[in-house]
C-alpha positions as CSV (number, residue, x, y, z in Angstrom):
1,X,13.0,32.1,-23.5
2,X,9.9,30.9,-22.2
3,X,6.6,32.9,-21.8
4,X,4.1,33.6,-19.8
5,X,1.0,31.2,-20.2
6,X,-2.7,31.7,-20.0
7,X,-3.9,28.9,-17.1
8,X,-7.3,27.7,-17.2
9,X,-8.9,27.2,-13.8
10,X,-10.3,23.2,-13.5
11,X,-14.3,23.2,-11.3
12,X,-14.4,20.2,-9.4
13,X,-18.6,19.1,-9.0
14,X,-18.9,21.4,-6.0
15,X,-18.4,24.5,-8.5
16,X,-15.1,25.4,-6.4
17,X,-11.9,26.2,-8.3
18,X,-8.4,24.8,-8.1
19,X,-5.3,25.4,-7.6
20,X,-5.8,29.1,-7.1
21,X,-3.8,30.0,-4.3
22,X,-0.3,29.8,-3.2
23,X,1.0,30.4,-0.1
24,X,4.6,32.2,0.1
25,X,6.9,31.7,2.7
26,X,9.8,34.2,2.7
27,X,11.3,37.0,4.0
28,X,9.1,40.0,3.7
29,X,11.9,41.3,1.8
30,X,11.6,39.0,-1.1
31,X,7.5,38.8,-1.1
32,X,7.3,41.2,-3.4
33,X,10.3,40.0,-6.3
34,X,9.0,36.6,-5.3
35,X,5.6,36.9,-6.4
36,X,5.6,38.9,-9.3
37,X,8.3,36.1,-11.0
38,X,4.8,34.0,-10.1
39,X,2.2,36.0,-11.4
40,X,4.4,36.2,-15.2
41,X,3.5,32.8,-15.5
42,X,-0.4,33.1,-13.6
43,X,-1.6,36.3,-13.1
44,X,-5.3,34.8,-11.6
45,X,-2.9,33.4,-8.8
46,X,-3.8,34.7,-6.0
47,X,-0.4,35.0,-3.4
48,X,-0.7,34.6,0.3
49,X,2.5,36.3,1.5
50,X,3.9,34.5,5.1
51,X,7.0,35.1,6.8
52,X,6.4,33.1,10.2
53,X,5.2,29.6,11.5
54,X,2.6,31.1,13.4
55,X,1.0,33.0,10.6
56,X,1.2,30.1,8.4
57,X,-0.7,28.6,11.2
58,X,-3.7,30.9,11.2
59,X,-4.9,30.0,7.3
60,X,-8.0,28.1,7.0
61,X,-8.1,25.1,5.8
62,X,-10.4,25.7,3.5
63,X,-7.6,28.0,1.5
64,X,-4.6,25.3,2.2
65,X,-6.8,22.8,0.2
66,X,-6.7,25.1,-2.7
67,X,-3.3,26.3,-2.3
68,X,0.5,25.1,-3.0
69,X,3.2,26.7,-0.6
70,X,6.4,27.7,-1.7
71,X,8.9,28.0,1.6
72,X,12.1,30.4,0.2
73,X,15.1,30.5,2.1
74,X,13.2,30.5,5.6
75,X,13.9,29.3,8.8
76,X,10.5,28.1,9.4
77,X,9.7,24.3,9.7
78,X,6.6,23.4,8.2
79,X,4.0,21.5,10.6
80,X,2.9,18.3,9.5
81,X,-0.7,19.1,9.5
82,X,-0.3,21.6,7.2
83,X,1.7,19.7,4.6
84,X,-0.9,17.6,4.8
85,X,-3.5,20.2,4.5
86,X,-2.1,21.6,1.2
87,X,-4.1,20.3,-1.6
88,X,-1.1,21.0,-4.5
89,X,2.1,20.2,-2.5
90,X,4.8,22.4,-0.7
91,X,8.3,23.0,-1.9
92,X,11.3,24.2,-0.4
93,X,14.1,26.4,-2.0
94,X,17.1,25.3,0.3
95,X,20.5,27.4,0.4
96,X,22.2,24.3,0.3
97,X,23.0,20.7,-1.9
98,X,22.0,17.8,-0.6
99,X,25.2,16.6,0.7
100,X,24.8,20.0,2.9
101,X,21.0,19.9,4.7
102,X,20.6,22.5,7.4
103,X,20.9,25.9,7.7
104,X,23.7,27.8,7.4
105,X,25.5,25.0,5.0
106,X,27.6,27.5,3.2
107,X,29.1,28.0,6.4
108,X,29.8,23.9,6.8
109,X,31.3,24.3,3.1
110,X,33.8,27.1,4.2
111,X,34.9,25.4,7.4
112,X,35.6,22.0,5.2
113,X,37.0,23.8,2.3
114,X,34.9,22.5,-0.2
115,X,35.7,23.0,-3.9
116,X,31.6,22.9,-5.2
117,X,28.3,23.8,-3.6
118,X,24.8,24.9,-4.7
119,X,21.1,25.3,-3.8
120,X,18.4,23.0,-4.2
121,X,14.5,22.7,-4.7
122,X,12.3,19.8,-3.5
123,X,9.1,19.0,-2.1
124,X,8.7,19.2,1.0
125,X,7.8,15.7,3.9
126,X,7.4,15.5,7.7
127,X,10.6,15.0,7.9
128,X,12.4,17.9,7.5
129,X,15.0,17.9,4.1
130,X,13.5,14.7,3.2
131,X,11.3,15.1,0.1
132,X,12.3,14.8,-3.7
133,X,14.9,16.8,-5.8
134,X,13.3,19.1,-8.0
135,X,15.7,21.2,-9.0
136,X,19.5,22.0,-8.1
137,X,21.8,24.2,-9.1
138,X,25.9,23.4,-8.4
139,X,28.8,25.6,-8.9
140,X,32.4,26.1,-8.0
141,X,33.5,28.0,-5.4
142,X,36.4,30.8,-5.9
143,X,39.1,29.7,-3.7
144,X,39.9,31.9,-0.4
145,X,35.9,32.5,-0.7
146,X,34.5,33.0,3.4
147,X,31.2,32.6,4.3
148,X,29.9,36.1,3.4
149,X,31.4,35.6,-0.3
150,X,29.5,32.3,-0.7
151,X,26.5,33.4,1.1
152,X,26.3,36.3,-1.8
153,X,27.3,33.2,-4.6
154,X,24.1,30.8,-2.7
155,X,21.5,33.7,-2.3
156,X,22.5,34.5,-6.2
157,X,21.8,30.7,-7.0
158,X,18.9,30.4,-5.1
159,X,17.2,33.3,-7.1
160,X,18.2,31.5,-10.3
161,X,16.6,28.2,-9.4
162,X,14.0,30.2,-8.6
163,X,13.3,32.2,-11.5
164,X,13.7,28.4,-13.0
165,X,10.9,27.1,-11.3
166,X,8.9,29.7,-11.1
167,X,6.6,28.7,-14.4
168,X,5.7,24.9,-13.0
169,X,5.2,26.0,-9.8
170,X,3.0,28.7,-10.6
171,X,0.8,27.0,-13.6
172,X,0.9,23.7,-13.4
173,X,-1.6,22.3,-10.8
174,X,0.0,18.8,-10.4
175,X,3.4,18.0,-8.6
């Protein structure tokens, strides 16, 4: 099992420090399990809990230079200028493979009575669902499953990739 690790903050010539902040976007539900499977692996990272576009909207861009966002199962798309604003990347955890982009995929799986299905991780572009893979997690799906089973079976997953990710994304300052 991996542990937690001790980061050491970088100064850039201006004396500021890096990589200290990252911005979650999720559920106010989850905030809190979210960010303490981040702070195992960091402790000196400070979380910025968001749960809508237009909060996301009102941070500084002084703190989305020093930040990396993490986007968790949310409905909310990203704005271009603050992709490009983050000075350590964005990633989205997606309830959904790639063959399934969207929301609601599990639902697209059921209708088409798909036999596999999963969750995926990747870092996030303008274009919405265009960035690379990072992660992905695939399993079967129990046969005579409806939406609400698979839903349980995808929220489940997600949470896995999750806790998966969780040590990069929290202590390693480069993509």
């Amino acid at each position: 099992e991996s542990r937690p690790v001790a980061v050491e903050s970088r100064k850039l010539s201006r004396g500021t420090t890096v990589f200290d902040k990252l911005v979650l976007l999720a559920d106010e539900t989850e905030q809190a399990y979210l960010s303490r499977s981040l702070t195992r692996w960091n402790g000196d990272l400070d979380i910025i809990p968001v749960a809508t576009g237009p909060s996301l909207t009102r941070l500084a861009p002084n703190v989305l230079a020093r930040a990396r966002l993490i986007a968790f199962a949310t409905p909310v798309v990203v704005p271009a200028p603050i992709l490009d604003a983050l000075g350590y990347g964005a990633y989205n955890f997606h309830p959904g493979p790639p063959e399934y982009r969207g929301w609601y995929p599990h639902c697209f799986a059921v209708y088409e009575n798909a036999a596999h299905f999963g969750v995926t991780a990747h870092a996030m572009a303008r274009r919405v669902d265009s960035g690379p893979i990072v992660g992905l997690e695939r399993f079967d799906i129990p046969p005579g499953s409806d939406a609400g089973a698979l839903g349980e079976q995808v929220y489940a997953a997600l949470l896995a990739l999750f806790s998966r990710l969780a040590q990069p994304l929290a202590a390693e300052a480069g993509p």
